[in-house]
N, CA and C atoms as a LAMMPS dump frame, in Angstrom:
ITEM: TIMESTEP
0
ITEM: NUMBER OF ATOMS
234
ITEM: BOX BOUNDS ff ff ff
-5.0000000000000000e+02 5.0000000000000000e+02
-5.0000000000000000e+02 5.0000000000000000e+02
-5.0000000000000000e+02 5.0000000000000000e+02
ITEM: ATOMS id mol type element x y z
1 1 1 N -76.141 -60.976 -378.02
2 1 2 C -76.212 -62.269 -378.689
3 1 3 C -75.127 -63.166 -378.099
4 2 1 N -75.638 -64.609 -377.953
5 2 2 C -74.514 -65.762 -377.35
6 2 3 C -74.396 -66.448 -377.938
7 3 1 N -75.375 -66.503 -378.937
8 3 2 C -75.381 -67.911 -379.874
9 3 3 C -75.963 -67.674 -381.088
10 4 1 N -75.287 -67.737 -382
11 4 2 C -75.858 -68.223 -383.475
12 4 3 C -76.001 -69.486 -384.097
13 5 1 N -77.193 -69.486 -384.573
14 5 2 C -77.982 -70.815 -384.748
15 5 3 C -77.764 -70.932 -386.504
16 6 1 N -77.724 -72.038 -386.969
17 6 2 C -78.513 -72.223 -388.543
18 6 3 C -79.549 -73.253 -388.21
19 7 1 N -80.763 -73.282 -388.468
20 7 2 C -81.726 -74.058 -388.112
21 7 3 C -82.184 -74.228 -389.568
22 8 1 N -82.535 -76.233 -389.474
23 8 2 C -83.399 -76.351 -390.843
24 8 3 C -84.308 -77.154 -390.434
25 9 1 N -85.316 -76.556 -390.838
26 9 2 C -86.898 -77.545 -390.977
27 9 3 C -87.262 -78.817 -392.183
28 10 1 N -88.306 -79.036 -392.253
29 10 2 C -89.127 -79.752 -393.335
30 10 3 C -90.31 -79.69 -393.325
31 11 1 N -90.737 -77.723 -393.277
32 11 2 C -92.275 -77.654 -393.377
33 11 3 C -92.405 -76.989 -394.298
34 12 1 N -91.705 -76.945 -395.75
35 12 2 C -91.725 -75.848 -396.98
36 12 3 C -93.191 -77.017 -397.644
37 13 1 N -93.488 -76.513 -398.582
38 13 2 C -92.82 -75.085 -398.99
39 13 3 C -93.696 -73.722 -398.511
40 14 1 N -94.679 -74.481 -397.422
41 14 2 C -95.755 -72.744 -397.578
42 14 3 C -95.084 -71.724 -396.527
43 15 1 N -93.75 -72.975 -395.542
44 15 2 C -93.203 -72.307 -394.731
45 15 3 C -91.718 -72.352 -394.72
46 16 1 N -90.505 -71.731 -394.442
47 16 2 C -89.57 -71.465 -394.691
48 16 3 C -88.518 -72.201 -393.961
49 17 1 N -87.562 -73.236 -394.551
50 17 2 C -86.991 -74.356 -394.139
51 17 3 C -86.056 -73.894 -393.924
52 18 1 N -85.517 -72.993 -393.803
53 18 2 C -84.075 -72.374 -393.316
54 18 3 C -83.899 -71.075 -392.428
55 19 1 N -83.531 -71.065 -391.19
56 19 2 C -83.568 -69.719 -390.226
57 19 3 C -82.391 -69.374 -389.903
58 20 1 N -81.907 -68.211 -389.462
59 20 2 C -80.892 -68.406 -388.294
60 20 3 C -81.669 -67.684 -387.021
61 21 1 N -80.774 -68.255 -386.333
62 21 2 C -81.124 -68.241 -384.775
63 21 3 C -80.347 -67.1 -384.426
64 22 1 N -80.708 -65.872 -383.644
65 22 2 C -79.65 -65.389 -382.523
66 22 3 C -80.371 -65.457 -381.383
67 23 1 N -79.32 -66.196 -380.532
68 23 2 C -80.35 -66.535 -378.813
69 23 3 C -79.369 -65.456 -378.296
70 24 1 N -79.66 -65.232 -377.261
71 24 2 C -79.748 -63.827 -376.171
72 24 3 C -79.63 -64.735 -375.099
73 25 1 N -79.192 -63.992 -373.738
74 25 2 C -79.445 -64.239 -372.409
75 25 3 C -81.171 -64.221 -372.173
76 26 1 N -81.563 -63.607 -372.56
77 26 2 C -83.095 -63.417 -372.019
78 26 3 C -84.359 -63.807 -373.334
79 27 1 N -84.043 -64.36 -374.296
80 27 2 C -84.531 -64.611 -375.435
81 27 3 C -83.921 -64.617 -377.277
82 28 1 N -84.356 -64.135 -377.948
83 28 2 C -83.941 -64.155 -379.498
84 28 3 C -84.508 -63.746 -380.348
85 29 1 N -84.569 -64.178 -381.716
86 29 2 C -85.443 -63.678 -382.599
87 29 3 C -84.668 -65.095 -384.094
88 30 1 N -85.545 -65.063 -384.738
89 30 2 C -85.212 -65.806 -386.095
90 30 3 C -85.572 -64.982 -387.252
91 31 1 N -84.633 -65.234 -387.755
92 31 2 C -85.006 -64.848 -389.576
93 31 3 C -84.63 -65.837 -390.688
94 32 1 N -86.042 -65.905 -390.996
95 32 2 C -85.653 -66.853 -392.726
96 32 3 C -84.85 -66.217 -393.317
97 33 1 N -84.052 -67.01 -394.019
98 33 2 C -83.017 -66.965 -394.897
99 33 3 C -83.729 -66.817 -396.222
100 34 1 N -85.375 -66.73 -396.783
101 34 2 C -85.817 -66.228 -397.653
102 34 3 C -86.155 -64.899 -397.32
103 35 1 N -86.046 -64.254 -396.325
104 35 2 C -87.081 -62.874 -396.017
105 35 3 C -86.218 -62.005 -396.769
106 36 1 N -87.206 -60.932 -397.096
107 36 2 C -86.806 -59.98 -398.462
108 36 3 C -85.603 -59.067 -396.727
109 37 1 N -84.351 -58.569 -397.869
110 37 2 C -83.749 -57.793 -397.487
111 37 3 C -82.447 -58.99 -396.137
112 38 1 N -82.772 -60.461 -396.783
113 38 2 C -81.666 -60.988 -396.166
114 38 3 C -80.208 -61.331 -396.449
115 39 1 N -79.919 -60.66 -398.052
116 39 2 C -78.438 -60.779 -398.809
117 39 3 C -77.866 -59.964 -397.327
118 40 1 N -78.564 -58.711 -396.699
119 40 2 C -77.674 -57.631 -396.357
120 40 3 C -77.235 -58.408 -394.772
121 41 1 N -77.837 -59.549 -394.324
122 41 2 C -77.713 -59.835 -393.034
123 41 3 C -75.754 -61.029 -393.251
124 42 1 N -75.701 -61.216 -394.588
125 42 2 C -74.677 -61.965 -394.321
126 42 3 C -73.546 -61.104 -394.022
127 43 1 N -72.83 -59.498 -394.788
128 43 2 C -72.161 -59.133 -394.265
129 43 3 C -72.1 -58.985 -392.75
130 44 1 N -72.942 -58.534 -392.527
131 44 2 C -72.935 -58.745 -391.259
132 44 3 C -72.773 -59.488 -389.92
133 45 1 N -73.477 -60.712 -390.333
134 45 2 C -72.542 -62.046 -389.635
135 45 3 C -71.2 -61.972 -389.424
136 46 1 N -70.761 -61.57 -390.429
137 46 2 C -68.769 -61.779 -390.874
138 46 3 C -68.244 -60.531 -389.495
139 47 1 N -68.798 -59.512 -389.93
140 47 2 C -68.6 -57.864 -389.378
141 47 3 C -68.549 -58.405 -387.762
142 48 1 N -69.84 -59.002 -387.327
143 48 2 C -70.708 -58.73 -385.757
144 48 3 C -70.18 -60.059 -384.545
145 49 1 N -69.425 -61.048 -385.586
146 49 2 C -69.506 -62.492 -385.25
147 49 3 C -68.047 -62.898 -385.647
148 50 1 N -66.968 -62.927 -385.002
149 50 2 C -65.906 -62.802 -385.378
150 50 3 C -65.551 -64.219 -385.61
151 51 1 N -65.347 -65.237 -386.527
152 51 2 C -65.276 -66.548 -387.127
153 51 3 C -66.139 -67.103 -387.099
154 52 1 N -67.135 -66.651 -387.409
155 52 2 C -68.57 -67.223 -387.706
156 52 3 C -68.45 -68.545 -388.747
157 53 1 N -69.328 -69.391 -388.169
158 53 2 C -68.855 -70.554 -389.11
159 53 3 C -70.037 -70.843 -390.332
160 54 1 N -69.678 -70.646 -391.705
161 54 2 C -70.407 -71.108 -392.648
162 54 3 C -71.214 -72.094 -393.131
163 55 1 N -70.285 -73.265 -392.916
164 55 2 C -70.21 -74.818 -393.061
165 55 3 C -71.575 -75.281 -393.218
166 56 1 N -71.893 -75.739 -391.838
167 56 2 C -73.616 -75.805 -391.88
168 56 3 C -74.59 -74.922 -392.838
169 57 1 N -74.568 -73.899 -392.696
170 57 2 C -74.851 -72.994 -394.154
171 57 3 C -74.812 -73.534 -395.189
172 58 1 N -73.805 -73.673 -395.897
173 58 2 C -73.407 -74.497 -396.877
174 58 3 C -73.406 -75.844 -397.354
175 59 1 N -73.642 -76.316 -396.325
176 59 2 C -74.141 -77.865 -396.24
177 59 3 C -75.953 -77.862 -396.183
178 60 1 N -76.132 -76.888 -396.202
179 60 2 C -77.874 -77.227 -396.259
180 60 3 C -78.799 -78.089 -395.239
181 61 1 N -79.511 -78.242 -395.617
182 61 2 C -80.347 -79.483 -394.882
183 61 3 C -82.097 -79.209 -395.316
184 62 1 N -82.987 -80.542 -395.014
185 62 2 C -84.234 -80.273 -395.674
186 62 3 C -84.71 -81.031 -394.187
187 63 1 N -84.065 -81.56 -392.98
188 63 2 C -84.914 -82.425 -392.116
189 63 3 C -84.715 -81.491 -391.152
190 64 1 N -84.902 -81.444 -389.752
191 64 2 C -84.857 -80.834 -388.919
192 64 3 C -83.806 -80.723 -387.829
193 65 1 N -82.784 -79.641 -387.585
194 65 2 C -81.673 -80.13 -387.671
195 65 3 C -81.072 -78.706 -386.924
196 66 1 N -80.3 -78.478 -385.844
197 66 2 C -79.95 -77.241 -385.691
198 66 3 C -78.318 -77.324 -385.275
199 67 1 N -77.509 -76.411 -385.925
200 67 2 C -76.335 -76.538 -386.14
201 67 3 C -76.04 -74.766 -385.521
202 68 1 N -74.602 -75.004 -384.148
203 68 2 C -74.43 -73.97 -383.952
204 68 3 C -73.486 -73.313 -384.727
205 69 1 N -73.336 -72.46 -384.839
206 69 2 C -72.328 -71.232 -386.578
207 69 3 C -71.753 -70.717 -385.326
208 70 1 N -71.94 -69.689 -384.236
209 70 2 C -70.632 -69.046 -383.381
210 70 3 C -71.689 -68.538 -382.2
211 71 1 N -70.644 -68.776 -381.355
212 71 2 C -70.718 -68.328 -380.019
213 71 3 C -69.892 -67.535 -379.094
214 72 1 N -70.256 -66.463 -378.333
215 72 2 C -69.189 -65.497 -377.472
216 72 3 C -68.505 -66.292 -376.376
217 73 1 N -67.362 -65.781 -376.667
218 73 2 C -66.22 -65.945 -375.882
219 73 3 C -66.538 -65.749 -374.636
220 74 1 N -66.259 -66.566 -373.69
221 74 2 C -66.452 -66.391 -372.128
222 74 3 C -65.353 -65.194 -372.018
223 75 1 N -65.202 -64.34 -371.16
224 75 2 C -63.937 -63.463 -370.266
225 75 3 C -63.457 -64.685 -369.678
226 76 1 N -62.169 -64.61 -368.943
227 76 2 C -61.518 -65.609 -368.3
228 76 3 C -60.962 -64.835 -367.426
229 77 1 N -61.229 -65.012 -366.066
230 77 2 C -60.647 -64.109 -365.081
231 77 3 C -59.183 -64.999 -364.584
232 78 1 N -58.439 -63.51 -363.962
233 78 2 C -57.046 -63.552 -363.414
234 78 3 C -56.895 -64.807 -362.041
């Protein structure tokens, strides 16, 4: 993972206005923030994502809107 996303839509309600993003070098995957069994994905953020940022989270949104939460550290060579 390189990038964590909070992504918000405005296609509820038959579809789910809130995702996060993890993009990859070679692709990703999303998960609604309604899908059953997603309380257990926030520890994990904290655990996997070392200052993962909330904010956007917490600030919500209902229009379409993508806010980056954390990204890996480049190495920095000698």
């Amino acid at each position: 993972v390189i990038r964590v996303w909070y992504v918000t839509a405005a296609d509820g309600p038959y579809v789910p206005d809130e995702w996060i993003l993890f993009e990859g070098e070679h692709g990703g995957c999303a998960v609604p923030t309604e899908a059953k069994g997603f309380r257990e994905i926030w520890d994990a953020l904290t655990a996997r994502f070392p200052g993962f940022d909330y904010a956007p989270i917490i600030h919500g949104g209902t229009t379409l809107a993508k806010h980056l939460c954390w990204e890996r550290q480049r190495a920095t060579g000698s």
